[in-house]
N, C-alpha and C positions, 0 to 999 in steps of 0.2 A: 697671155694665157697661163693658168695652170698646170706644170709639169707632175705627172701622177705621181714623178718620184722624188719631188718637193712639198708635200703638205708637212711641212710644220706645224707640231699643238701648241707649245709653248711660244708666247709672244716677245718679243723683244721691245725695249722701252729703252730709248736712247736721249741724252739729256744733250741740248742743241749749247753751242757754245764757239768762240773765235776759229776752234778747227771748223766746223759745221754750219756755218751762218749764210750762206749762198744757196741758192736755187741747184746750181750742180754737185757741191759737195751732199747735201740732204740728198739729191739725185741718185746719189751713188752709196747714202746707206740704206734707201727704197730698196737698191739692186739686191745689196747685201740681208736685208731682212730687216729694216725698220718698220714698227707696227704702230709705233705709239712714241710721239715728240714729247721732249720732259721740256717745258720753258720753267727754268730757276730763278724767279724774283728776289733771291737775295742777292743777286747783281743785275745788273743791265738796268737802263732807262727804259722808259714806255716807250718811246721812240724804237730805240734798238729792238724791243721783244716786238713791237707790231713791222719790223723788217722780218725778222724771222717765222712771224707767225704767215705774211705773204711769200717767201721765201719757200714754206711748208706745203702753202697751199699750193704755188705754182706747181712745184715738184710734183707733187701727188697727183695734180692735174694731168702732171705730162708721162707720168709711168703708170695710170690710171691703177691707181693702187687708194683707196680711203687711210688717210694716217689721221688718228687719233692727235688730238692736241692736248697737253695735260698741264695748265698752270699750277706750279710749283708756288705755294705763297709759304715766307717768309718765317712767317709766327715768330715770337716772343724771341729773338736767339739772342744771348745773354753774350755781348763781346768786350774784349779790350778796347780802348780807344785807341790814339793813333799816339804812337811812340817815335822815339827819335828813331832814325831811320835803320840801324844796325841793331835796333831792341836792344833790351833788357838782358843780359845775361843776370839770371840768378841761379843764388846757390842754396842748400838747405841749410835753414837758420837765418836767411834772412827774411826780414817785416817789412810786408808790403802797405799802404795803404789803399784801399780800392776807393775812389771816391766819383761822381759825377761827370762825366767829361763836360768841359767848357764852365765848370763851376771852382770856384777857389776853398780848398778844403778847411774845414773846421778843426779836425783834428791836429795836434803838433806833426809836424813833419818828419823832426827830431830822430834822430836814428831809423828812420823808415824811407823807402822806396814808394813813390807816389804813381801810382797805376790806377789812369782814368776805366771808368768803365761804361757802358750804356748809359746817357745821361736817361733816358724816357721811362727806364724800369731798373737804375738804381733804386728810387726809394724802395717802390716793392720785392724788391730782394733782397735788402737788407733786414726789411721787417719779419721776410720770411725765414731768412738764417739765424742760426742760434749759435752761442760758444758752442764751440768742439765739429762745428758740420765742416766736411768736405768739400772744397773748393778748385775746381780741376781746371785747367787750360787746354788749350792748343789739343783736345781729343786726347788728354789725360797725360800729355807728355809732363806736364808740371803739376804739383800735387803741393795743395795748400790747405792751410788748417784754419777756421776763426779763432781768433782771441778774445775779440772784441767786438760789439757791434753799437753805433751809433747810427741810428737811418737820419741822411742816406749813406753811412759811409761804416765801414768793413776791415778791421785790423785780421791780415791774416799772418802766420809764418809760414816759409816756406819749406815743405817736407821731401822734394825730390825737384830739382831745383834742372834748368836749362836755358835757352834762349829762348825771351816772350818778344814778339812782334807784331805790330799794328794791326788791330781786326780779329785776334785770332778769337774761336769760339770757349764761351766758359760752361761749365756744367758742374750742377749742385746735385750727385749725386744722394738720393736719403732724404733732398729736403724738399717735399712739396711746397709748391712758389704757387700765390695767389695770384700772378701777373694773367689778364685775359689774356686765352687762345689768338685773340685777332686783334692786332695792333692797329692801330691807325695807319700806318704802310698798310698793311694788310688789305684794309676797308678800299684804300684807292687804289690799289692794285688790281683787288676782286672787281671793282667797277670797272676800270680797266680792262681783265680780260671777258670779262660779260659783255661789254661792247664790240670786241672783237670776237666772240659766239667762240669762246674755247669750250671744250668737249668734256673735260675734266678739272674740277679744281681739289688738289691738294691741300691737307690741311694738317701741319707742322706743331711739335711738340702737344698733341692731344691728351686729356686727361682721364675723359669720360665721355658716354654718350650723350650729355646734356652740350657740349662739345658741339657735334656737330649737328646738333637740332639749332644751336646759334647759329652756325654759318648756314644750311637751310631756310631759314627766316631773314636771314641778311641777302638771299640770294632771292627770297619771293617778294623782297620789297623792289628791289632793283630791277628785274630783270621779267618777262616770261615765258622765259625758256630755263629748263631747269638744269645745266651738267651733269655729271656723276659726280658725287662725292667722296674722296679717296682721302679718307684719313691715317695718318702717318704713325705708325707707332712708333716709340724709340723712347719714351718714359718711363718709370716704374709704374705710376699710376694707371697708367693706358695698360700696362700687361696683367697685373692686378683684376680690372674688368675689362678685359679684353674679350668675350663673351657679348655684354650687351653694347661693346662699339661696333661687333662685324654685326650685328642683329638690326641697326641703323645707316650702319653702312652701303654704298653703290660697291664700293671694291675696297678693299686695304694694301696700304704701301708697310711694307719691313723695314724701316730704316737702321741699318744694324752697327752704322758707325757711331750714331747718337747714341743708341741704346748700347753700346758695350760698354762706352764711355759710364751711362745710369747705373747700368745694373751689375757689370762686370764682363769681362769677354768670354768667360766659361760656362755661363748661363746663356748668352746668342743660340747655340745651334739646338737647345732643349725648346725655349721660348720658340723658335722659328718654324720648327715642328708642328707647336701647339695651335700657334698662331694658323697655319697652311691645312692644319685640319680640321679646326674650325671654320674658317673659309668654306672648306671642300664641302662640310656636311651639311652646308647652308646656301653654297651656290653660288658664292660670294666670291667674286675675282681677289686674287692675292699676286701681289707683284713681290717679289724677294730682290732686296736692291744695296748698293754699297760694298765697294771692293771687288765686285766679281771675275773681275780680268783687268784688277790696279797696273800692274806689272805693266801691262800693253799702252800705257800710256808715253812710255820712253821705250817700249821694246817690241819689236812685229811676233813675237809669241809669249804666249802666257807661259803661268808657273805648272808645274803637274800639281799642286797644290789649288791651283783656281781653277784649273778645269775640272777639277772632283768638287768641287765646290758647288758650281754650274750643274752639274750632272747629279750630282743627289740634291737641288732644288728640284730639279724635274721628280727626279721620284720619290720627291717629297709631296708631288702636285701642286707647285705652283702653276699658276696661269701666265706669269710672264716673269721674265726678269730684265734689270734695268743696269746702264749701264750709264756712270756720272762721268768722271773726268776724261773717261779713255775716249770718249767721244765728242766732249763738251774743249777738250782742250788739250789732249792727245796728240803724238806725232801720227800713228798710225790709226783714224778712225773708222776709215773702212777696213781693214786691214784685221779690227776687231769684232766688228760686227759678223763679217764672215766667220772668225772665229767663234763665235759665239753661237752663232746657228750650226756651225758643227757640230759641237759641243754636243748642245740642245737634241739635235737629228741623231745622233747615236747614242745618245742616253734615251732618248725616246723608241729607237730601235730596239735596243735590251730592255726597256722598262717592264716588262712582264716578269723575268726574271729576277730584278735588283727594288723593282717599285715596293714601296712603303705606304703608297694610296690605299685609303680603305672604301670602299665602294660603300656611294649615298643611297641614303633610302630615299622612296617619296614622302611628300609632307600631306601625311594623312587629313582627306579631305581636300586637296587640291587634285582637280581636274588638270591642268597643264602637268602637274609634275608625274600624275598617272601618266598619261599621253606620252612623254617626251622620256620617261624610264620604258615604256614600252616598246617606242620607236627604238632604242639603241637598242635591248634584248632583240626584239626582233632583228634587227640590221646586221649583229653577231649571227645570227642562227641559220638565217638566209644566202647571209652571204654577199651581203646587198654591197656595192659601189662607193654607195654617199646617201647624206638624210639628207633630203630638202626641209629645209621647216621655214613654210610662208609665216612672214609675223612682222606686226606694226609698229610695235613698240620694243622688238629685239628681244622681248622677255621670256618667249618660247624659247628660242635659240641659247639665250642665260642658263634656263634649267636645261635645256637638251646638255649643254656642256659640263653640268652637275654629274652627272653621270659616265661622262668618258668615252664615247663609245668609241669603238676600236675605227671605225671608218671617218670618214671628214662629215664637218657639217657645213652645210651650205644654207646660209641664211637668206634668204630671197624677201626684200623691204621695198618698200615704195619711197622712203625718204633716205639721202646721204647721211645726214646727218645720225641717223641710224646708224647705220653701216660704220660710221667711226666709232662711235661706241662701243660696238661688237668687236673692234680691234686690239682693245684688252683681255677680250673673253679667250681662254682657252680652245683651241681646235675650228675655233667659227670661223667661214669666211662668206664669202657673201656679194650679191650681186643687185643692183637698185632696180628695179623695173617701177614708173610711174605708173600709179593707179591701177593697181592692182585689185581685180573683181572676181569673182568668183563664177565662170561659165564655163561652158560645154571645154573652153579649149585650155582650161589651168591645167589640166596634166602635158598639153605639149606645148605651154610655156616654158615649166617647169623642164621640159625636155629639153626643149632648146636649150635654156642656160646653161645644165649640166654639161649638154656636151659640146656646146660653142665654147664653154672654158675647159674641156677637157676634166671634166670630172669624171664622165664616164660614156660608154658609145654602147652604141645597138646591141641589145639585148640584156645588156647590165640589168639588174634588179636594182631599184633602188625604194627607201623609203620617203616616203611624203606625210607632213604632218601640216594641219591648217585647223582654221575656226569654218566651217559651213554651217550651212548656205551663206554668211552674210561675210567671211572675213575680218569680220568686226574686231577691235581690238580688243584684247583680253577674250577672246570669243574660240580657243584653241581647244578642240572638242575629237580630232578625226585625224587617223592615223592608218596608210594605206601603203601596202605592197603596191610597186608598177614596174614593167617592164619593158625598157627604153626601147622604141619603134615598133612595137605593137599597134597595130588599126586601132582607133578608139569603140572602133565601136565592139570591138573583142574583147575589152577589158573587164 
């Protein structure tokens, strides 16, 4: 059940990993406040991510909580290959050659350091860099220059020099790279979690909207059932039109270790802003992700520095925040999660005070978005308990959440699969009832749910929004004051 004095708005997004890969460890970040599973295909086998995704499912099943499943795909990431086992130390001034891994290089070797790199999207990176472009490592710790380019192979120097080790990720700052959004990993990954009915799929290094109308098309050939599409920003290009990627968008992820690395780490928290209200004005889930409580991965308390972090996402309005290594591979994973909904629950307590949220308008000419702005003004003014908002397709409940309202919302769906969806949305939570009709006793349905989960008890006011007579999808028309155990027929 529902504690009245546990409704969290902001969702939590936890990335599953060797701390996290069991039925009870997931069990116990359900307790703590997991909403939404991150599976990260730039590790693990099919194998491994379809244990975790049953692993997810069990759990969920047994703390009867809907958790969202969000595959993480891969995209283009530009890495080192595998070096001797103690790396590279370099220093600055010296010339690396980047060339092919598993390929025998063309260029002289001759005074130079031979540093394999992605054999599948050298050549396209090569042709995409030019003398003088920026060449970073390991999330910018190593700082290199081109000299020279011969595709597929890359003369750089090096300008801030350190230990380079097997794997580590590279970023071409400045220079847009022609390499497709979705690699061939990618392709059999996406088939992959399409077979296992994941809820979300992620889509990494994005550049444009054109972006994720590909991966949409890749997903109506395979598949039909459609997930949410959660494209990743962390580009130049993506923040550039960053406008019409959330306008195509199911939701948007902030990837902000990528993108400090792109664009600079003093431009993050302006970009993040832009990005969270853009989102907000469009109804468009945003997840704010990367470093959020780093620290708690070796340590059972955050920084004062990452829980202010934490705390103005919220009153930034994001709709959830995620959390990668503290949980994915973390000594203390539950230990953060709690932390995290603290956090969350007391920035959310002050948020009237400290919020930076600009309240949405409706989208003139939509019937649902009049409806569901109405329902919250009213709900505010009343005084109401909780919104019920019956709906089929979770897209009422999407825009009720546009709007903020001060009280919970409670989504009331006929399908699960629903209901996990809504576990990204800000403030929504939700309850399945099969076949759902529209007759004499949908108001003490709707009663019952609310206060079989404790959302509210006799006498509460609450609001109800639906499509009548028919409940038909997309059919969200009626908006209604009711007042829990009243006789019906005094209503």
């Amino acid at each position: 059940m529902n504690s009245p004095a546990n409704k969290r708005r902001v969702k939590i997004v936890c990335t599953l990993g060797p701390s996290s890969s069991n039925r009870e460890q997931i069990g116990s970040l359900i307790d703590e406040g997991l909403d939404v599973a991150r599976l990260n295909f730039s590790h693990g086998t099919h194998d491994y991510h379809r244990g975790l995704i049953q692993a997810v499912r069990e759990a969920s099943q047994l703390k009867k909580k809907p958790i969202m499943l969000m595959q993480d795909l891969q995209g283009p990431k530009i890495r080192a290959g595998v070096l001797p086992k103690d790396g590279l130390q370099l220093k600055a001034g010296d010339v690396l050659l980047l060339y092919p891994e598993g390929a025998t290089p063309k260029t002289s070797t001759t005074g130079k350091i031979a540093v394999p790199i992605s054999a599948e999207i050298a050549q396209a990176v090569a042709v995409s860099v030019q003398k003088g472009a920026r060449i970073l490592f390991d999330d910018g710790k190593i700082a290199t220059r081109a000299t020279s380019v011969n595709p597929p192979e890359i003369v750089v120097e090096v300008e801030v020099g350190g230990r380079l080790t097997s794997q580590k990720g590279m970023n071409l700052p400045g220079t847009p790279l022609s390499i497709p959004c979705i690699t061939d990993k990618d392709l059999e990954d996406l088939h992959f979690g399409l077979s296992q009915g994941v809820d979300a799929v992620a889509l990494s290094f994005v550049r444009n909207a054109h972006d994720i109308e590909i991966l949409r098309n890749l997903i109506r050939k395979a598949s039909n059932e459609m997930p949410l599409i959660i494209p990743k920003i962390e580009r130049e290009e993506a923040v550039e039109c960053q406008n019409s990627i959330i306008e195509v968008s199911d939701a948007l992820l902030i990837a902000r270790g990528d993108m400090a690395v792109e664009v600079g780490a003093e431009r993050v928290p302006i970009i993040q802003k832009g990005l969270i209200y853009g989102c907000n004005q469009l109804g468009v889930p945003v997840i704010t992700a990367t470093q959020m409580l780093e620290s708690m991965i070796s340590c059972p308390t955050p920084t004062r520095a990452e829980a202010s972090d934490v705390a103005n996402a919220v009153f930034d309005g994001t709709d959830a925040v995620m959390l990668s290594g503290e949980t994915a591979s973390g000594q203390y994973p539950q230990v953060t999660v709690k932390t995290m909904a603290r956090i969350v629950v007391e920035a959310e307590r002050m948020k009237a005070s400290y919020s930076r949220h600009t309240e949405a308008l409706p989208m003139p000419g939509s019937v649902v978005d009049a409806i569901e702005s109405s329902a919250a003004t009213i709900a505010e003014k009343v005084g109401a308990a909780a919104i019920a908002c019956i709906t089929h397709s979770g897209t009422a409940a999407r825009t009720l959440a546009k709007f903020r309202p001060e009280v919970p919302i409670v989504a009331i769906v006929d399908q699960e699969a629903v209901l996990r969806r809504l576990a990204l949305v800000w403030g929504v939570h939700g309850e399945v009832i099969p076949g759902i009709v529209a007759t004499d006793d949908l108001f003490a349905m709707v009663e019952t749910v609310l206060k079989t989960q404790n959302w509210a008890n006799n006498e509460d006011l609450i609001v109800v929004t639906a499509g009548v007579p028919t409940l038909k999808r997309g059919t969200t028309n009626m908006v209604k004051v009711h007042r829990i155990g009243r006789d019906q027929t005094n209503r």
